[in-house]
C-alpha positions as a Markdown table, in Angstrom:
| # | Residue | x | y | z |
|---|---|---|---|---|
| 1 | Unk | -80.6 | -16.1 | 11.9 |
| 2 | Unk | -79.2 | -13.3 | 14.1 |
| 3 | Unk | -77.6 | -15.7 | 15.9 |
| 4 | Unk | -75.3 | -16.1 | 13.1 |
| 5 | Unk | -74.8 | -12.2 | 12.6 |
| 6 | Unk | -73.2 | -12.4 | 16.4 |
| 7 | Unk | -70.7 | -15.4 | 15.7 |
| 8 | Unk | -66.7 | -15.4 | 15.1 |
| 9 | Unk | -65.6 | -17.2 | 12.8 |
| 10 | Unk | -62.3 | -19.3 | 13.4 |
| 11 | Unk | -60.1 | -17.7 | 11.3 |
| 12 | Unk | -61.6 | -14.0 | 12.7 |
| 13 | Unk | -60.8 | -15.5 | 16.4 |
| 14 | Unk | -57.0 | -16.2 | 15.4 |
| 15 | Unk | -56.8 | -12.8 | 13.3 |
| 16 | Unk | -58.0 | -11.3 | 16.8 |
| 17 | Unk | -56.1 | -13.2 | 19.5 |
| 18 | Unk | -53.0 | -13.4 | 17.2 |
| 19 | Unk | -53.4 | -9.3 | 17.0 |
| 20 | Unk | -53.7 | -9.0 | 21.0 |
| 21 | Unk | -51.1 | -10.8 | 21.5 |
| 22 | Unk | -48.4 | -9.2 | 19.0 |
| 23 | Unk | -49.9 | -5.9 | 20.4 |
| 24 | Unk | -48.8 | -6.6 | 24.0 |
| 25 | Unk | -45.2 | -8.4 | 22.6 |
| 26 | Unk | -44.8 | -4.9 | 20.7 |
| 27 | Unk | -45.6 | -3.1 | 24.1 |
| 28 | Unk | -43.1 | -5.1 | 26.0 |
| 29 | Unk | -40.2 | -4.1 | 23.8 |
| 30 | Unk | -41.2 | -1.0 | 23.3 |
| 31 | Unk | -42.1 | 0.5 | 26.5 |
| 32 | Unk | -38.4 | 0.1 | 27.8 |
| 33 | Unk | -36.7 | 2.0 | 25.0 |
| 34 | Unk | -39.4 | 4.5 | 25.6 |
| 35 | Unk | -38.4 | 4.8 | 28.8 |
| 36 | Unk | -35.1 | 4.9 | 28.2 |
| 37 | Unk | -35.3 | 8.1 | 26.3 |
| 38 | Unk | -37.7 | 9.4 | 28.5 |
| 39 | Unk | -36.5 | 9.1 | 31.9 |
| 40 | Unk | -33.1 | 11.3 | 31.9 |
| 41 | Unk | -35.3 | 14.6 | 30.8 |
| 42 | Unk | -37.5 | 13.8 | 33.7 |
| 43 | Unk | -35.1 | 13.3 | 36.1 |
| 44 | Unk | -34.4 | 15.9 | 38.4 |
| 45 | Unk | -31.5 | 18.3 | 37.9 |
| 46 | Unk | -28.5 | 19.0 | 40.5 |
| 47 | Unk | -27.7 | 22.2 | 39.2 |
| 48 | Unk | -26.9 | 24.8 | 42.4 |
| 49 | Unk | -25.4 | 21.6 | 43.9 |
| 50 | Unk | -22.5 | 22.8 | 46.3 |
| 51 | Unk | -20.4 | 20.7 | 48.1 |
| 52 | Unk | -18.5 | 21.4 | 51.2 |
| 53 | Unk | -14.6 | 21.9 | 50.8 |
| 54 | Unk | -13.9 | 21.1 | 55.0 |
| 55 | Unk | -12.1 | 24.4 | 55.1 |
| 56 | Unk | -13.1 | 26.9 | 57.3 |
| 57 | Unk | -13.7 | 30.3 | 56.4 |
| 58 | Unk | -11.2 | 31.8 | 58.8 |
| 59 | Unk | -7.9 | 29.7 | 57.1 |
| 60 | Unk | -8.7 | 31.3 | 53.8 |
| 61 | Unk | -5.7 | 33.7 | 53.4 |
| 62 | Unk | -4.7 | 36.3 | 50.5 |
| 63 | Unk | -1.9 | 33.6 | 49.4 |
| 64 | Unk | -3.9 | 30.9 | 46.9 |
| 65 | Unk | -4.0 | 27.3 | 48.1 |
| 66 | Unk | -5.2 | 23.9 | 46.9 |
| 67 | Unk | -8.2 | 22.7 | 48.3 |
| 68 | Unk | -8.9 | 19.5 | 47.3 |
| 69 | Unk | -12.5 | 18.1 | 47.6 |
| 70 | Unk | -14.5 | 15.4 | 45.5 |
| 71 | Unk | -18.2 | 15.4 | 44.1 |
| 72 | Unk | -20.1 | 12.8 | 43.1 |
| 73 | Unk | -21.6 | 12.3 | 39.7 |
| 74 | Unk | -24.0 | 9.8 | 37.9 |
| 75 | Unk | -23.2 | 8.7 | 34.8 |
| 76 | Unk | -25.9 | 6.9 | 33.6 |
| 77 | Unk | -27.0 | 4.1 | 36.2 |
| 78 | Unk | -23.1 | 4.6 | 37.1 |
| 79 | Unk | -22.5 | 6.3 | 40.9 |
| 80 | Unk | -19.0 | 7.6 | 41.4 |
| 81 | Unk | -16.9 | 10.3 | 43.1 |
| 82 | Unk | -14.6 | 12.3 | 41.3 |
| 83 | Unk | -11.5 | 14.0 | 42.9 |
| 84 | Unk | -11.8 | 18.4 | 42.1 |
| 85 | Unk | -9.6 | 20.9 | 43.6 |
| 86 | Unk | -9.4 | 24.7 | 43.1 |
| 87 | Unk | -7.2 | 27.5 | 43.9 |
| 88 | Unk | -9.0 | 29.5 | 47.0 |
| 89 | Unk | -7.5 | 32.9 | 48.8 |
| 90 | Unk | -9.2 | 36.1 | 49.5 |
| 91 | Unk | -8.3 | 39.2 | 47.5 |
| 92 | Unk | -7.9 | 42.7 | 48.5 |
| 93 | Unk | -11.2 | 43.5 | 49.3 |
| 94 | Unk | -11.5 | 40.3 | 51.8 |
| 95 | Unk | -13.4 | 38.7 | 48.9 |
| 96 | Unk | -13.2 | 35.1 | 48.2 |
| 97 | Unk | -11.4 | 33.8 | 45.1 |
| 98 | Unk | -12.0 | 30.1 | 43.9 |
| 99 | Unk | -10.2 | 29.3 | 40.8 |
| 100 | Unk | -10.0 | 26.1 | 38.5 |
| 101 | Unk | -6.5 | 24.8 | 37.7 |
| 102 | Unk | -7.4 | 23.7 | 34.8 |
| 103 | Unk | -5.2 | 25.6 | 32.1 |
| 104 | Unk | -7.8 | 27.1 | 29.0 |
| 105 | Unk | -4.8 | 25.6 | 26.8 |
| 106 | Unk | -4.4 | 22.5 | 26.7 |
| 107 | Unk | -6.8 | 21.0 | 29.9 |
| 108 | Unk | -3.1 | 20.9 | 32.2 |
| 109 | Unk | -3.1 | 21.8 | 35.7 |
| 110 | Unk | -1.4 | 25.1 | 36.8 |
| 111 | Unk | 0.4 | 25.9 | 40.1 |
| 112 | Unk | 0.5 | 28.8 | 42.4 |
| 113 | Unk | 4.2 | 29.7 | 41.5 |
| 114 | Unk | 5.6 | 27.0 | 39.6 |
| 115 | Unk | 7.9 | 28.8 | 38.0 |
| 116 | Unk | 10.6 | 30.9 | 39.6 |
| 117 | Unk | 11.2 | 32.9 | 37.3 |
| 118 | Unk | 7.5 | 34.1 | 37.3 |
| 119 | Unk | 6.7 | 35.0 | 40.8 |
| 120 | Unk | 3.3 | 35.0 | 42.0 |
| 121 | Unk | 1.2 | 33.7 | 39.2 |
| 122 | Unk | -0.3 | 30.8 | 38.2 |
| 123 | Unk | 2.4 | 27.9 | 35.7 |
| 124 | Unk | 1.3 | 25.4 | 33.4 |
| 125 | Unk | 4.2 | 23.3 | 32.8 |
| 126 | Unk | 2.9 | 21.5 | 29.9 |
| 127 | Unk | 3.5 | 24.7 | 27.2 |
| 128 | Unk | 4.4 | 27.7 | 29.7 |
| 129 | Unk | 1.3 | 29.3 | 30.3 |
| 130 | Unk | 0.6 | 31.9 | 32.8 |
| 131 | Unk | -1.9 | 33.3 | 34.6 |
| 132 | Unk | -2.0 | 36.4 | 37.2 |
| 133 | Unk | -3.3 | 36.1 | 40.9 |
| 134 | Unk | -7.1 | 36.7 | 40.0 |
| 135 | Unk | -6.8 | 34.1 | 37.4 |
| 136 | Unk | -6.7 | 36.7 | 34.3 |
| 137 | Unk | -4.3 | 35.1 | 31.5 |
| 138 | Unk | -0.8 | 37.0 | 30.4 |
| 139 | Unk | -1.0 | 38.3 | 27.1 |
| 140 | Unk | 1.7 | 36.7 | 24.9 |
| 141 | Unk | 1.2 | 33.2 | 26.8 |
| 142 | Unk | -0.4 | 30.1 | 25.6 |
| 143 | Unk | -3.8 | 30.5 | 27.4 |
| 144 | Unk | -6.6 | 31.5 | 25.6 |
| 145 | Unk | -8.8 | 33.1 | 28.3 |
| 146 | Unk | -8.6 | 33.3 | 32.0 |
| 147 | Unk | -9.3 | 30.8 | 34.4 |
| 148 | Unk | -12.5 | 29.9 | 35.5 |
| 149 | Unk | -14.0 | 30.4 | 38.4 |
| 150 | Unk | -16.2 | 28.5 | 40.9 |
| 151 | Unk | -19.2 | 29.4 | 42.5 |
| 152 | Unk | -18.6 | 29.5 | 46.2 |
| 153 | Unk | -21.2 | 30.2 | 49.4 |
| 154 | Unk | -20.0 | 30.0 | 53.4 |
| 155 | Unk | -22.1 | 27.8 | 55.7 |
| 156 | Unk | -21.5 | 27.2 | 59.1 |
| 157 | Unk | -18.2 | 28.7 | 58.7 |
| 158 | Unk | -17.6 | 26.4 | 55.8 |
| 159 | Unk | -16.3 | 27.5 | 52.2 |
| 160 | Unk | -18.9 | 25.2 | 49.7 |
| 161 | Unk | -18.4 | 25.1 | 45.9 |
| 162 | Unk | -20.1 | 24.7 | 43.3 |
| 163 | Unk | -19.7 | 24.7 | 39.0 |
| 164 | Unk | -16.8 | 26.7 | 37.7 |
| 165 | Unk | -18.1 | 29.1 | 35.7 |
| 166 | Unk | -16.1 | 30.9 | 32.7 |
| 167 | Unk | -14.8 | 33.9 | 32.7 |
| 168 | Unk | -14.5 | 36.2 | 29.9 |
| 169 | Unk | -11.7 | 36.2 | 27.5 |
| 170 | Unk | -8.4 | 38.7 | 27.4 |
């Protein structure tokens, strides 16, 4: 008699193995999507991140010039390198100055005296906008607020950059 107490029945056998089984098919589809929500919070972050410009230190002069330099991104499981540039000279002080040319406007690029009849400020030919030397926005002019500014260290004589950074508005 206690032998019977002890047995499974066929129909509690397929109750348990059919169970199991949609149990670990459940796991299987879920455990990716799981993952795929999880695993972007625990990547690690590239914030700090500075990339070297290949300008030296000693060709930075008080007149702003382009410096062209690419960083790569991740998108995703998607590896590229995207094309940056900033506006780089040293100010009065000896100080260096790196600036986006991205116009606060519209998203256009300025120029270090694109227009002639605005000497030595920064042109956005898409609606006329202007901007002074240190990247402060003319009153009366399109632009919202000034340009913004990247982060910048010297290494081995090297000018790195990193995020541009906004600036307060005029």
């Amino acid at each position: 008699m206690s032998e019977n107490k002890h047995r499974v029945s066929r129909r509690q056998f397929l109750n348990y193995t059919l169970t199991g089984v949609g149990g670990f098919m459940a796991a299987g589809m879920l455990m990716p999507m799981v993952r795929f929500a999880v695993d972007p919070v625990l990547q690690p972050k590239s914030a700090g991140e500075f990339v070297n410009t290949n300008v030296k230190e000693s060709d930075i002069k008080e007149e702003p010039t382009r410096v062209d330099f690419t960083i790569k991104q991740k998108d995703a499981w998607y590896e590229s390198e995207e094309p940056k540039s900033a506006w780089v000279y040293k100010n009065e002080k000896g100080e260096i100055v790196a600036l986006s040319p991205i116009c606060k406007h519209l998203g256009c690029t300025v120029n270090w005296n694109g227009d002639k009849s605005n000497p030595n400020r920064f042109f956005c030919p898409c609606h006329g906008g202007l901007y002074e030397k240190n990247g402060d926005n003319v009153p009366g002019t399109p632009p919202p607020a000034p340009l913004d500014e990247y982060e910048y260290k010297i290494q081995d004589g090297f000018l790195y950059l990193g995020k541009a950074k906004p600036r307060g508005g005029a």
